[in-house]
N, CA, C and O of each residue as an XYZ file, in Angstrom:
392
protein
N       0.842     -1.178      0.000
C       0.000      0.000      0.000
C       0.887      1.242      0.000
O       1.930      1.159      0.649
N       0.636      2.298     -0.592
C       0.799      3.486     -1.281
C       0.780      4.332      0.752
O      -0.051      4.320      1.660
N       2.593      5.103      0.538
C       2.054      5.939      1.529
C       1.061      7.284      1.881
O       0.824      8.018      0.922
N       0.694      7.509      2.695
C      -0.138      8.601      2.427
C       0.599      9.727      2.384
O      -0.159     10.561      2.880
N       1.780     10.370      2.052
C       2.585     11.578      1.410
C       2.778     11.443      0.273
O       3.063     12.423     -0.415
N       2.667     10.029     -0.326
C       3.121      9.847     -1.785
C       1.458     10.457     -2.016
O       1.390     11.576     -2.525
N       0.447      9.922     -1.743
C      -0.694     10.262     -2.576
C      -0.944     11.540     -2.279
O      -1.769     11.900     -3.119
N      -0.640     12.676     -1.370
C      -0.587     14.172     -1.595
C       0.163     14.555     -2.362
O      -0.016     15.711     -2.744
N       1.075     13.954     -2.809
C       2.115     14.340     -4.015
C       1.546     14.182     -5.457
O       2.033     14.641     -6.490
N       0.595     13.557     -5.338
C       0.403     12.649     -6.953
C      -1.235     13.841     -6.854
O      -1.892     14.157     -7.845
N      -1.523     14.261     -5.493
C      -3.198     15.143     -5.518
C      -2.472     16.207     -6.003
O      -2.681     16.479     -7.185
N      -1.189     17.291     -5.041
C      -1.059     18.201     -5.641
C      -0.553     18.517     -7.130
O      -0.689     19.624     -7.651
N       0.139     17.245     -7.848
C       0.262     17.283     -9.313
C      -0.673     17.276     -9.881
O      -0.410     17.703    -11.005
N      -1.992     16.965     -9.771
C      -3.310     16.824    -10.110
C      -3.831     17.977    -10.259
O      -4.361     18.351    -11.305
N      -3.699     18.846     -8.920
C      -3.820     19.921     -8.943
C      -3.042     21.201     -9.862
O      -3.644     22.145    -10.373
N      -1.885     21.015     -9.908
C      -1.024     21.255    -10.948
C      -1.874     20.957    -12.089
O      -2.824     21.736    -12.171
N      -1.833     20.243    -12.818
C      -1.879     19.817    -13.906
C      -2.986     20.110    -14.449
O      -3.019     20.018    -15.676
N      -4.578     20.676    -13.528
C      -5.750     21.587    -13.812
C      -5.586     22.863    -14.278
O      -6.207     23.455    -15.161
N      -4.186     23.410    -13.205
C      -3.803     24.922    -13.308
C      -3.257     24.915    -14.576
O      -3.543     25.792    -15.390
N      -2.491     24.000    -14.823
C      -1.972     24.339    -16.417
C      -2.769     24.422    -17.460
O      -2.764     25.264    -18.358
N      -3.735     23.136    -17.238
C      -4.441     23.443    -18.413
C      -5.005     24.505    -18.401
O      -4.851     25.174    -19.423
N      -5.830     25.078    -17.341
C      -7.011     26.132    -17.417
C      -5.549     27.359    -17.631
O      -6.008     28.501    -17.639
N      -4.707     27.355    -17.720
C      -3.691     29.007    -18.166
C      -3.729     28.605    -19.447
O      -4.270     29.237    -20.354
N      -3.021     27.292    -19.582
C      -2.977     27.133    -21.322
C      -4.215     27.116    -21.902
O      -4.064     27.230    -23.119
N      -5.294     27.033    -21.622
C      -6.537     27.570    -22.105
C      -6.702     28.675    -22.933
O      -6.755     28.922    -24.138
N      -6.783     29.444    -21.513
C      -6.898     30.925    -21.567
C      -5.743     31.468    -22.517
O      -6.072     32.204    -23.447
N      -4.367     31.131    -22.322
C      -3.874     31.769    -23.392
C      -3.975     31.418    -24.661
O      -3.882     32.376    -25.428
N      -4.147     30.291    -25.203
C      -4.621     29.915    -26.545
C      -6.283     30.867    -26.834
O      -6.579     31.236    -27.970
N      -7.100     31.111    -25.754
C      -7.906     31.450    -26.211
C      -8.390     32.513    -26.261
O      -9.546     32.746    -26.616
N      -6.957     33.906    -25.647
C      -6.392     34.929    -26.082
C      -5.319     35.092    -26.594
O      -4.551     36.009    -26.303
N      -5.110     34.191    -27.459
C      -4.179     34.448    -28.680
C      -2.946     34.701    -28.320
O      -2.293     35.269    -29.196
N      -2.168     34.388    -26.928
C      -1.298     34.980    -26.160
C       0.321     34.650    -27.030
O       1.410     35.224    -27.019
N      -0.176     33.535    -27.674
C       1.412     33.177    -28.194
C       1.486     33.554    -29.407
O       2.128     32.896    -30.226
N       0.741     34.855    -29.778
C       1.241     35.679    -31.232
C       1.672     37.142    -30.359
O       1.875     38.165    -31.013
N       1.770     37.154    -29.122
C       2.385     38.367    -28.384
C       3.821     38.223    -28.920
O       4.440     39.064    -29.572
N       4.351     36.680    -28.424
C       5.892     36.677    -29.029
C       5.906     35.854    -30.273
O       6.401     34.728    -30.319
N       5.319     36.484    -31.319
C       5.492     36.123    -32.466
C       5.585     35.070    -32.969
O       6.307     34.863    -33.945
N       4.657     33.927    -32.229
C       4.984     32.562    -32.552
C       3.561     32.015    -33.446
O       2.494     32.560    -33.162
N       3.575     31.057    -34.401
C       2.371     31.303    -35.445
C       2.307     30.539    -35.906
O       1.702     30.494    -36.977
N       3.248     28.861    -35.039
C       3.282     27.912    -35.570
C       2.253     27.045    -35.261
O       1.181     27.650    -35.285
N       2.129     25.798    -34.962
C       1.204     24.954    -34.244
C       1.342     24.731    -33.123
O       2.279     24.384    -32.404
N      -0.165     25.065    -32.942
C      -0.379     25.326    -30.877
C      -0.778     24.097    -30.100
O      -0.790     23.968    -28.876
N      -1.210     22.924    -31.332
C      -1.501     21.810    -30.438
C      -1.147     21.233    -29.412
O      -1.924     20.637    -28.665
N       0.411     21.368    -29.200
C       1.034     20.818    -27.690
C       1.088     21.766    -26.315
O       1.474     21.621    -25.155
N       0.324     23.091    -27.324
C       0.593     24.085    -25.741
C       0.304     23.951    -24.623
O       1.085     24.006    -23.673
N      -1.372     23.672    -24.565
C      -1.616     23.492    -23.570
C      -1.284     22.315    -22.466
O      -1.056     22.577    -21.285
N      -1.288     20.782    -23.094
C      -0.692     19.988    -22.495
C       0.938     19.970    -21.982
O       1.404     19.361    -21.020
N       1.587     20.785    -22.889
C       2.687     21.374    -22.211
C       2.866     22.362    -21.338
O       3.979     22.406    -20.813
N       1.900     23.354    -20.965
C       1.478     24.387    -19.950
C       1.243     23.351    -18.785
O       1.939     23.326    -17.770
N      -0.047     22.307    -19.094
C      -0.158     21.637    -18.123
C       0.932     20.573    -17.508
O       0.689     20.356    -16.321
N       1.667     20.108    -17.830
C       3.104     19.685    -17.547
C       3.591     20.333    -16.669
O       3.704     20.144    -15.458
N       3.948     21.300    -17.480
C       5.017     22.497    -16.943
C       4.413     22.768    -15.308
O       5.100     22.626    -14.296
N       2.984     23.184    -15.334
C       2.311     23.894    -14.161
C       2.406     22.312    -13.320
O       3.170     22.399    -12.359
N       1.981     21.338    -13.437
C       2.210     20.241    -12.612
C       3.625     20.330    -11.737
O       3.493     20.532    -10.529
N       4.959     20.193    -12.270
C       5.940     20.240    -11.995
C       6.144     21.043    -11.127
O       6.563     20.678    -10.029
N       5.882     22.406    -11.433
C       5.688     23.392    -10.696
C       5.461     23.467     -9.440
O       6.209     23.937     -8.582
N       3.943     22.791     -9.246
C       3.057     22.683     -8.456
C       3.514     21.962     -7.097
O       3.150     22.362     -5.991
N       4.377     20.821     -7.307
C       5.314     20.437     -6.339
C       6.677     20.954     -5.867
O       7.389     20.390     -5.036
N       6.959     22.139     -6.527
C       8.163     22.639     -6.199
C       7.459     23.882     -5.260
O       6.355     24.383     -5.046
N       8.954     24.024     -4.835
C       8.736     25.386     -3.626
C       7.746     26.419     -4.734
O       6.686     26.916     -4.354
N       8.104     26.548     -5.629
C       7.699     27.786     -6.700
C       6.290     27.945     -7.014
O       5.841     28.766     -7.814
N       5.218     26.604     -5.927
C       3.952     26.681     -6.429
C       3.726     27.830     -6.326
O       3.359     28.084     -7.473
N       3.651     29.084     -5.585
C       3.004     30.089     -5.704
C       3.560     30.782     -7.166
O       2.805     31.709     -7.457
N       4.279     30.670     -7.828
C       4.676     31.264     -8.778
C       3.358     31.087     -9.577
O       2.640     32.036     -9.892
N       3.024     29.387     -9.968
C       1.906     28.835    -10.770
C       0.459     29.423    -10.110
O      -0.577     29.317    -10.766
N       0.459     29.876     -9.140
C      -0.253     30.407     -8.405
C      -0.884     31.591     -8.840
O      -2.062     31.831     -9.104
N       0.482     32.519     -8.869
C      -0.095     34.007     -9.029
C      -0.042     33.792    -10.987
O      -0.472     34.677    -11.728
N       0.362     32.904    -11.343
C       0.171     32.663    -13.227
C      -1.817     32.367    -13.226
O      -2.600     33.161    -13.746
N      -2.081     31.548    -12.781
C      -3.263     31.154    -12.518
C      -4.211     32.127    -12.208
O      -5.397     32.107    -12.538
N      -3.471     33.216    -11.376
C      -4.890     34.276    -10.863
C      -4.693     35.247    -11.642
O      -5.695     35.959    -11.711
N      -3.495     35.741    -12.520
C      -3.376     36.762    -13.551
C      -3.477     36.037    -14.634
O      -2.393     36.436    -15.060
N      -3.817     35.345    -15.428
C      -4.667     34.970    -16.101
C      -5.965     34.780    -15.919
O      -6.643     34.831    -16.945
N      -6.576     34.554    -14.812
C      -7.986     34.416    -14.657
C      -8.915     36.172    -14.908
O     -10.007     36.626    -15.252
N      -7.655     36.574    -14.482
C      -7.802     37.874    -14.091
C      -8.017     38.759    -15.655
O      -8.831     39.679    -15.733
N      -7.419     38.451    -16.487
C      -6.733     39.108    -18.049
C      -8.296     38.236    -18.670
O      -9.001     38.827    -19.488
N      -8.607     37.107    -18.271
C      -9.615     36.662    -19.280
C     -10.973     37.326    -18.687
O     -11.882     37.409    -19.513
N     -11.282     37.864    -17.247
C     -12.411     38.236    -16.966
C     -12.074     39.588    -17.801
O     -13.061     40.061    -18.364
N     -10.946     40.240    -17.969
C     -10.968     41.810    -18.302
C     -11.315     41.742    -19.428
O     -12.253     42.494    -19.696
N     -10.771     40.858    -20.602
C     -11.190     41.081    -21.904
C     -12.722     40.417    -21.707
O     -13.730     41.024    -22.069
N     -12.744     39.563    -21.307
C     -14.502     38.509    -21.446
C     -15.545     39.642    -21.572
O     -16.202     39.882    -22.585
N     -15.622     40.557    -19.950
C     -16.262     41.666    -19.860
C     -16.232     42.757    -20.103
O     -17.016     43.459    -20.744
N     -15.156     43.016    -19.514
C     -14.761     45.012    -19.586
C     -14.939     45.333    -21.651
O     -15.848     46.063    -22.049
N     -14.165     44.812    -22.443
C     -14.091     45.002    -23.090
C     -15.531     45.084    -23.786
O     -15.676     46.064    -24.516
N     -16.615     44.211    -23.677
C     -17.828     44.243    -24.180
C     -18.413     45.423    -23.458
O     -19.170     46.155    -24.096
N     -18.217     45.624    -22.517
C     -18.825     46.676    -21.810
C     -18.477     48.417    -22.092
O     -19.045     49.489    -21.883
N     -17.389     48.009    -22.599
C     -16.958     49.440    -23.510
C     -17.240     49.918    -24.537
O     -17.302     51.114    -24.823
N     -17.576     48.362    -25.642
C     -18.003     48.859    -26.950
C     -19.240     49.379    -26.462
O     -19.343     50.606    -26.437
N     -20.414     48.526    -25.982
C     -21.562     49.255    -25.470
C     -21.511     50.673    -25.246
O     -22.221     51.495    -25.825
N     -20.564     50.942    -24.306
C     -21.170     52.249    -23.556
C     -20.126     53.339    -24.920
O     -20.182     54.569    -24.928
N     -19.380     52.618    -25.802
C     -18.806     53.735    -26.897
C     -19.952     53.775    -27.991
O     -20.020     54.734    -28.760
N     -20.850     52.722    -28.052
C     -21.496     53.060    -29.033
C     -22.914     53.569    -28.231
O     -23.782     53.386    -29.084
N     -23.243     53.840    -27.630
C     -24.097     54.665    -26.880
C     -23.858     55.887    -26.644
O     -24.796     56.680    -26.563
N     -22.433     56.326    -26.471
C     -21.842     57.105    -26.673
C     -21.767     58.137    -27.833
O     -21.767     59.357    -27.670
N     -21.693     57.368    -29.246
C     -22.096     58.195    -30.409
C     -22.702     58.067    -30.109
O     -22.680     58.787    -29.111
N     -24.162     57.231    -30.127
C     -25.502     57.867    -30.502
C     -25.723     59.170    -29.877
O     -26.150     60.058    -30.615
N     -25.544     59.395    -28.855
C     -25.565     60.993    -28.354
C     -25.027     61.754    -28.871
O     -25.406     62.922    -28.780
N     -24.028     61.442    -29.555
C     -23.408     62.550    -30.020
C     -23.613     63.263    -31.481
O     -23.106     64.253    -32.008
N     -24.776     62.117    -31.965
C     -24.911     62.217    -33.263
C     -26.626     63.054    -33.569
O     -27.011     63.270    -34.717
């Protein structure tokens, strides 16, 4: 039988390995990897985000994957909303003005 530190090790990679995907998500699904000019094929990103963030996740550096996780959550609520919420109030905006 499996000790019980090994199986918090194998939960928090688990955990890891959610965080990656849901960043590599979000950045594929803000276009994040044509920031650095890359325009090749994105198919391995995310499972490689999620890798990466797993690994992570057991090192001292989890909070690093941490604060990646909440500034991205953060960048996808701003464009999701704010941004719709601007065209609105700009095109409400002309109409008054017109």
């Amino acid at each position: 039988m499996a000790s019980p530190g090994r199986w918090a090790s194998v939960a928090r990679g688990g955990v890891g390995l959610v965080a990656g995907g849901l960043v590599g998500l979000v950045a594929v699904d803000l276009d994040l990897p044509a920031l650095v000019s890359f325009h090749g094929d994105r198919s391995a990103f995310v499972p490689l985000t999620a890798a990466t963030f797993a690994l992570l996740w057991l090192s001292p550096l989890r909070w690093v994957a941490g604060a990646a996780v909440a500034v991205a959550g953060a960048l996808w609520l701003a464009v999701a909303f704010i941004s719709s919420s601007c065209t609105s109030r700009s095109r409400a905006f002309l109409r008054l003005m017109k």
